[in-house]
N, C-alpha and C positions, 0 to 999 in steps of 0.2 A: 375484917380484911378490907383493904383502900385498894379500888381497882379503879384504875384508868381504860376510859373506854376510847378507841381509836376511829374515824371512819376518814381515812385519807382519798383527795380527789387530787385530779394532775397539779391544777393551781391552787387550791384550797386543803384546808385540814382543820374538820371536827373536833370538840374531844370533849367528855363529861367525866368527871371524876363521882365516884361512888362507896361509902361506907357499908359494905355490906351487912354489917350487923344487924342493919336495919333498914336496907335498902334505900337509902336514903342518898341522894342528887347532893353534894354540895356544890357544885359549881358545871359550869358548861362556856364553851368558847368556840368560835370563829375564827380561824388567821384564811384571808384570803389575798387571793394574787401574790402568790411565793413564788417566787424568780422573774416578776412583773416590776412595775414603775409603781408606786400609791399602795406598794402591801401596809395590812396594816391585822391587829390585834383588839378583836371582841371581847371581852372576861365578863362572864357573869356569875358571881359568887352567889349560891343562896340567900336570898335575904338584903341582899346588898347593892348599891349601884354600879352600873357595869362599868370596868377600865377599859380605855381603848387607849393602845398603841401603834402609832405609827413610827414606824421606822422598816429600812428596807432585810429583807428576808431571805436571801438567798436560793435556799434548800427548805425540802422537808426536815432535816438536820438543826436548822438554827430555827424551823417552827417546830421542833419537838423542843429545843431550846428552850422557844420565848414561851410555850404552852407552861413548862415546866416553872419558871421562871415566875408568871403570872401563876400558878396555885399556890408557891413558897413565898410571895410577896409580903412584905410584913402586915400594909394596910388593907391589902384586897384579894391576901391571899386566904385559904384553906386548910395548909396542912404545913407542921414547922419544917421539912425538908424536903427533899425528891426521897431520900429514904423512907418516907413513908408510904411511899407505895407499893405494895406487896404482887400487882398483877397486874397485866395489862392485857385488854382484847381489843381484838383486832377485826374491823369489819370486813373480809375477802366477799366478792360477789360471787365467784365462780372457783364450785368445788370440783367438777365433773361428776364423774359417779364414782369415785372413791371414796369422799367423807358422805357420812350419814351423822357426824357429829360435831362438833366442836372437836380443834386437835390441837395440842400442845405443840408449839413451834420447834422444829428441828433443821436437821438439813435436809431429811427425806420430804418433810413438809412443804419447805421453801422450794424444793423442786419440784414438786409437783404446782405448787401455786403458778411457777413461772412458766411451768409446760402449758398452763391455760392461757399466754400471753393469746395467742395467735388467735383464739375465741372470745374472750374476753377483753380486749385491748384499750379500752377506756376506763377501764374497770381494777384489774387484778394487779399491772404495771404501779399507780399508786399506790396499792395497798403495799405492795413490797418496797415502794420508799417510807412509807410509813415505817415498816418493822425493822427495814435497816436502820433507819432514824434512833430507833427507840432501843434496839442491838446496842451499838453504839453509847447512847447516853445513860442506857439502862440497864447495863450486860448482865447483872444478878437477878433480872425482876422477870421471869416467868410469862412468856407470851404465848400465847392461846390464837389462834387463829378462829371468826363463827364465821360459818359459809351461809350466805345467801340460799344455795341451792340443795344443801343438808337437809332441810323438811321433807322433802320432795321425792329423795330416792327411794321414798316408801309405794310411789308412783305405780302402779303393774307395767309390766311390759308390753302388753296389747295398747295401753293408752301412751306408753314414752317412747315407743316406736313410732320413725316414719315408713313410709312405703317404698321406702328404696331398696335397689339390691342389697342381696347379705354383706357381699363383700365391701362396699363402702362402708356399711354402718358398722365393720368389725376394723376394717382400715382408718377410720376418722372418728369412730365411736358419735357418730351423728345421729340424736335420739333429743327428746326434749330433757330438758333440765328443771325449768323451770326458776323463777326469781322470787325478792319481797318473802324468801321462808320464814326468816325473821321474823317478819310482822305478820304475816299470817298465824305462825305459832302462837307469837303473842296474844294473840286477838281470842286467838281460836281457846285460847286457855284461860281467857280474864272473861270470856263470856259464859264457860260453865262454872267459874267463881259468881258467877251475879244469876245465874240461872237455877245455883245450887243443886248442882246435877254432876255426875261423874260426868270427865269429860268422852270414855269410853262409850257413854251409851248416847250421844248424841251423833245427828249427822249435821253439818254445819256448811253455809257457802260464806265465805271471807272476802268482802270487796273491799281490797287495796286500791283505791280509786285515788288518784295524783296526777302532776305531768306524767308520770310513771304509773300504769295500771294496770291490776291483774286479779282473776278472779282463782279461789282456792275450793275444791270440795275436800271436806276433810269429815272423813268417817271415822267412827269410832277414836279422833285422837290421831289418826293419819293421812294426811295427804296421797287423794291416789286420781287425781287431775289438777293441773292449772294452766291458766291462759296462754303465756308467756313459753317459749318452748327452746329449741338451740340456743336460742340469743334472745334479749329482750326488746326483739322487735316485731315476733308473733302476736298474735292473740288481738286484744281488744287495741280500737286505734284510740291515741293518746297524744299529750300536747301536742307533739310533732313526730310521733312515729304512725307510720300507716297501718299496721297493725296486719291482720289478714287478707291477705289479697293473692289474687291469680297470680302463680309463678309467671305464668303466657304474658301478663299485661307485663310484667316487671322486664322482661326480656323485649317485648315489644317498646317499652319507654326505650331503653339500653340502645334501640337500632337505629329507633327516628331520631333520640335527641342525641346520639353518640358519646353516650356516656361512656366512662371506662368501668370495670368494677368498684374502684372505690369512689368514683362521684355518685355512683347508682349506689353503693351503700350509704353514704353521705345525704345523697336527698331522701331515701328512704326514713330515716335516723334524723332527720332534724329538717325537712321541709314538710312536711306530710301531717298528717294527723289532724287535727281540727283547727290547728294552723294553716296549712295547707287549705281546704274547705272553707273556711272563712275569710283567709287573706286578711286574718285582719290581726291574730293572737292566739297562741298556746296558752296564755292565760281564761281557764273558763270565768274567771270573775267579771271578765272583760265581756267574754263572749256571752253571758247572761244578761249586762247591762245592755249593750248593745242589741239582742234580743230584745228588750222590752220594748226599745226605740224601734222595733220594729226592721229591723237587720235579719235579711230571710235567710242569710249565707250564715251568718253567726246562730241563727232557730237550727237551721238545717244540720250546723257539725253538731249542737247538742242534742238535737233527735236521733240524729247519725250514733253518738256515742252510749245515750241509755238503749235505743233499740239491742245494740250488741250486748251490753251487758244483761239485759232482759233474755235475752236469745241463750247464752250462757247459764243463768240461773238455769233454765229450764234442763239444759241440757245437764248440769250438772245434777240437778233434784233426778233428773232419770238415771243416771248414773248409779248413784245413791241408794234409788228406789224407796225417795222418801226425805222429808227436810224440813228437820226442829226447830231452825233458828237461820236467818238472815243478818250480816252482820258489816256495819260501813265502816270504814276507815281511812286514813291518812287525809290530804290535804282536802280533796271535794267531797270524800265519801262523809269525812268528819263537821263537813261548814257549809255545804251546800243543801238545804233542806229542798229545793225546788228540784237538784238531781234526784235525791233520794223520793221522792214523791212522784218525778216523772219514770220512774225506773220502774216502782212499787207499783203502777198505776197498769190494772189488767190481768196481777198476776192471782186474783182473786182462786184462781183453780185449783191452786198452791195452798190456799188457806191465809194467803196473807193481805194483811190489813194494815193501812197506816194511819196511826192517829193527826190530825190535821195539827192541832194544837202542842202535843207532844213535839210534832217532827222539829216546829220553826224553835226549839228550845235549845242553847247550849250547851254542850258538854254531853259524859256520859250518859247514858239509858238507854232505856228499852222506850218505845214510838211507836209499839203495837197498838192499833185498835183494840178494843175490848173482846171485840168477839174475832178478830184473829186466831187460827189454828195456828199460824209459825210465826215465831215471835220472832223482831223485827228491833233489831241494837246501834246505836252507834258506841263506838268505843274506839278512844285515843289508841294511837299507836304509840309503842316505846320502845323500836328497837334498840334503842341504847341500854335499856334494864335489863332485856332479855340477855344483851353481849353480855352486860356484868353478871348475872346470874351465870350463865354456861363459863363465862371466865373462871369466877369464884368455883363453881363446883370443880372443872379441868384441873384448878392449880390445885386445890387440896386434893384431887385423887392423884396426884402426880407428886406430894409435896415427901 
């Protein structure tokens, strides 16, 4: 089966195409700045040198177009028609707590999708030009919606509850959600492939560490805590989100600076986080170099960000009541060996050890010291494989 995988953003749109027979990537693309000035078209075919197109793009409509377009290409394309495509998923951030799964697109689907506009609003609004897009060009081809927050509602109740009145949380259904389920599953299931171990009998913590960062305790195979909670601006602080903080201070900003609610959501959401702290960049690559020059604001947000994660572990190992495996991912957890060694660094209590010379290494592995009791991974994220895989499985039980 040929499944198209989706991840649409307001002005941009993802996409990877996938043979599943063999799970196998032929190609992947970027169209960004869709209804901008300078849009333009990424193609990278497997194997092959990437096309770029520029010309202007309207809509998500003429980027499901030009995507389509670019895989049927005769010299840089992939596959001889758009009829070769059998499925398509769809990346949705925000499922509430009604999916605990991948769902086959309907109308009950898409309404529920849109009912999370008002929570969601950076988020779920693309996704639904996406699949109208793809409605449209693709009306026979089977769309599967994977939610972001589908891993998660495995959560308990003591932990996805806040402490607010009953009647709010039964009127707004205001409870953590949590984000990144995706790649957390992902991670959490290619590390007991390489640990050789059911994933049932292990307890696992998953650092999704990115602009976007979030920590996973995942027992036996389920999720039953993560960082990130209503919204993805809980938990650990990150490029520019502040992450946990005193409601009082957030009210206190709101009176001196006369914010309104959406500026105060607005600087929370993209001034804040180690941006914020450093003044200088939400890029850590930046803020490590600048560190080295001896930059105590740019030391300071990266102490700032392993101490929380450090604080996390802990708290999720008790949770737990015990923890097999440590595990880094996406953009800093995957390429930053000096976070992963400042983070690891103390947590000796735990059992865990990191190999010096392992860590500063590329790619997949295990970075445990030798005499480590909880072994200690980095592992690629793929949320796109995952999509195709839950796409692939939705459509043939649907077909």
């Amino acid at each position: 089966m040929i499944v198209l995988v989706i991840n649409s953003g307001s002005s941009s749109l993802k996409y990877q195409l996938f043979d599943m027979g063999n799970e196998t990537m032929l190609a992947k693309g970027l169209i960004e700045r869709i209804g901008m000035p300078g849009s333009l078209l990424t193609h990278r075919p497997s194997g092959q040198e990437p096309l770029v197109i520029r010309q202007a793009i309207a809509d998500h409509m003429a980027a499901i177009a030009l995507a389509v377009k670019a895989l049927t290409e005769p010299n840089h394309g992939v596959i001889a028609s758009m009829q070769a495509i059998e499925a398509i998923g769809h990346r949705v951030a925000h499922g509430g707590d009604r999916f605990t799964d991948a769902a086959l697109i309907d109308k009950q689907v898409m309404a529920a999708i849109v009912s999370l506009f008002p929570v969601a609003p950076l988020h779920n609004p693309p996704a639904v030009m996406g699949i109208e897009a793809c409605q449209q060009m693709l009306p026979a081809v089977p769309q599967i919606a994977v939610f972001d927050t589908a891993f998660h509602q495995s959560i308990p109740e003591a932990a996805y509850m806040y402490a607010l009145p009953w009647a709010l949380h039964e009127k707004y259904n205001l409870r953590r959600y949590g984000f990144h389920g995706t790649s957390h599953r992902f991670v959490a299931r290619r590390l007991a492939a390489l640990m050789q171990k059911p994933l049932e009998a292990l307890k696992i913590i998953t650092c999704h560490l990115g602009n976007g960062s979030s920590l996973c305790a995942v027992d036996r195979g389920q999720s039953i805590d993560t960082t990130m909670g209503f919204t993805p601006l809980e938990g650990l602080m990150m490029g520019t989100r502040v992450g946990d903080i005193d409601p009082a201070a957030v009210l206190f900003i709101m009176e001196h600076e006369g914010y309104t609610s959406e500026q105060v959501r607005d600087f929370l959401n993209k001034r804040c986080g180690v941006l914020g702290v450093s003044g200088l960049s939400s890029d850590f690559r930046d803020l490590e170099r600048e560190a080295q020059q001896g930059n105590a604001r740019c030391r300071l947000a990266l102490d700032m960000f392993a101490y929380r994660v450090k604080k996390y572990i802990g708290a999720y190992t008790a949770a737990m009541n015990g923890l097999d495996a440590l595990v880094f991912t996406a953009g800093i957890g995957e390429n930053s060996a000096m976070m992963r060694a400042k983070i690891c660094a103390d947590l000796t209590y735990l059992g865990i050890a990191v190999d010096e010379e392992k860590n500063i290494r590329d790619g997949e592995g295990d970075i445990s010291a030798v005499d480590s009791r909880c072994r200690v991974f980095v592992i690629p994220t793929n949320e796109e494989l995952m999509i195709a895989q839950d796409t692939f499985r939705i459509a043939r039980e649907n077909a």
